[in-house]
C-alpha positions as CSV (number, residue, x, y, z in Angstrom):
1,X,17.9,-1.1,-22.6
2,X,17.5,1.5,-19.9
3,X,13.8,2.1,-20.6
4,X,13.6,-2.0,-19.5
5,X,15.6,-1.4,-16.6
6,X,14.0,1.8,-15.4
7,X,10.3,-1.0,-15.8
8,X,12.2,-3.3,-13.6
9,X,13.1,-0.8,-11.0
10,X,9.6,0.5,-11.2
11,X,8.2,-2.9,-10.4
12,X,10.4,-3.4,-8.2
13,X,9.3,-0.7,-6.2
14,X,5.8,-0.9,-7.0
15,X,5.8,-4.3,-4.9
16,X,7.6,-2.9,-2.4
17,X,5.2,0.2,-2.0
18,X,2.1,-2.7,-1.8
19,X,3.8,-4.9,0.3
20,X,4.3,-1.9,2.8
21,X,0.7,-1.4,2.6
22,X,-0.4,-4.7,3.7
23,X,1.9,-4.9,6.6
24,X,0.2,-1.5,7.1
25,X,-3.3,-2.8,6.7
26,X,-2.3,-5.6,8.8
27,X,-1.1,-3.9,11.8
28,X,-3.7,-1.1,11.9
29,X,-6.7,-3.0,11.2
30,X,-6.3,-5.4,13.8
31,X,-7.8,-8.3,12.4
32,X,-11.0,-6.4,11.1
33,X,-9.2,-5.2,7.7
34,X,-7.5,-7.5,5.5
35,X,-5.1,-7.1,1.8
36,X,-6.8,-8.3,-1.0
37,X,-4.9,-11.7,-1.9
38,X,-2.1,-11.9,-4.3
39,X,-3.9,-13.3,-7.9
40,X,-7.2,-13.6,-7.1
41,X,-10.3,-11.6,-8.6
42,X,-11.8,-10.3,-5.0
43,X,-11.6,-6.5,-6.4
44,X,-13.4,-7.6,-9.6
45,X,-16.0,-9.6,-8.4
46,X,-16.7,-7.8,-5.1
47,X,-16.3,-4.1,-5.4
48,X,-17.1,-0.8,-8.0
49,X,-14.0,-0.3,-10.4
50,X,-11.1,1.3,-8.7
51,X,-12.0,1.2,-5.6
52,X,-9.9,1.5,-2.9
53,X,-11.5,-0.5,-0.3
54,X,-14.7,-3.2,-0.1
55,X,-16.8,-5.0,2.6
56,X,-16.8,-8.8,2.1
57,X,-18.3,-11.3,4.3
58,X,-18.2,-8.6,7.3
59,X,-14.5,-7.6,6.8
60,X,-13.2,-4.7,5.0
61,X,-10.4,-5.7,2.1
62,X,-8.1,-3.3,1.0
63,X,-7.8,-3.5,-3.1
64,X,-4.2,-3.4,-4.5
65,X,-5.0,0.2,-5.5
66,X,-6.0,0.9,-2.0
67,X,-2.6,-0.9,-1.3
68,X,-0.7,1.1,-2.7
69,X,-2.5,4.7,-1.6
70,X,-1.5,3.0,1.9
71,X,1.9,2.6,1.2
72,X,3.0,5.8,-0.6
73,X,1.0,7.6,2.5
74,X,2.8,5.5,5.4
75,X,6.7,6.8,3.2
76,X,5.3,10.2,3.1
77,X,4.8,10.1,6.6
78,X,8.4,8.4,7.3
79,X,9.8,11.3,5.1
80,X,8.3,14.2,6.7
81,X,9.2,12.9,10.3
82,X,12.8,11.9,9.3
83,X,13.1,15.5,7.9
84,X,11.3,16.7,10.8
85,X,14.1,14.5,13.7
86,X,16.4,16.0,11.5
87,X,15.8,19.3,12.4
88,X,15.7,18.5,16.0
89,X,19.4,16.9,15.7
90,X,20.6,19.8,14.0
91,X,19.0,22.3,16.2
């Protein structure tokens, strides 16, 4: 039972983390970039295996492994300048 909810959790997050990386995408790439779409084969059919990013009829997708990579790095970020304000505050 708790290795089935630890998988939950773990998906659970794992959406999260590639759902932050689109909005991510999104916002820095400023139209030119673009999230691969949820269910389809774009990675597969377009670009080498496991990579993060591809170029596809002049705009640059972002695979759900590149997704993710975004996502982890945009929380590390958020981590290391929360622990970095709360220095400041303390100080």
């Amino acid at each position: 039972m708790t290795e089935f909810l630890v998988a939950m959790l773990w998906s659970v997050v794992e959406v999260l983390i590639v759902f932050t990386g689109a909005q991510v995408v999104r916002v820095v790439g400023l139209g030119r970039w673009r999230s691969e779409r949820w269910g389809s084969n774009e990675a597969r059919t377009w670009s080498a295996a496991g990579a993060l990013s591809f170029r596809h009829e002049g705009q640059r997708v972002v695979t759900t492994n590149g997704l993710i990579f975004v996502g982890l790095l945009f929380y590390g970020v958020l981590a290391v300048l929360a622990v970095a304000l709360a220095g400041l505050v303390s100080a």
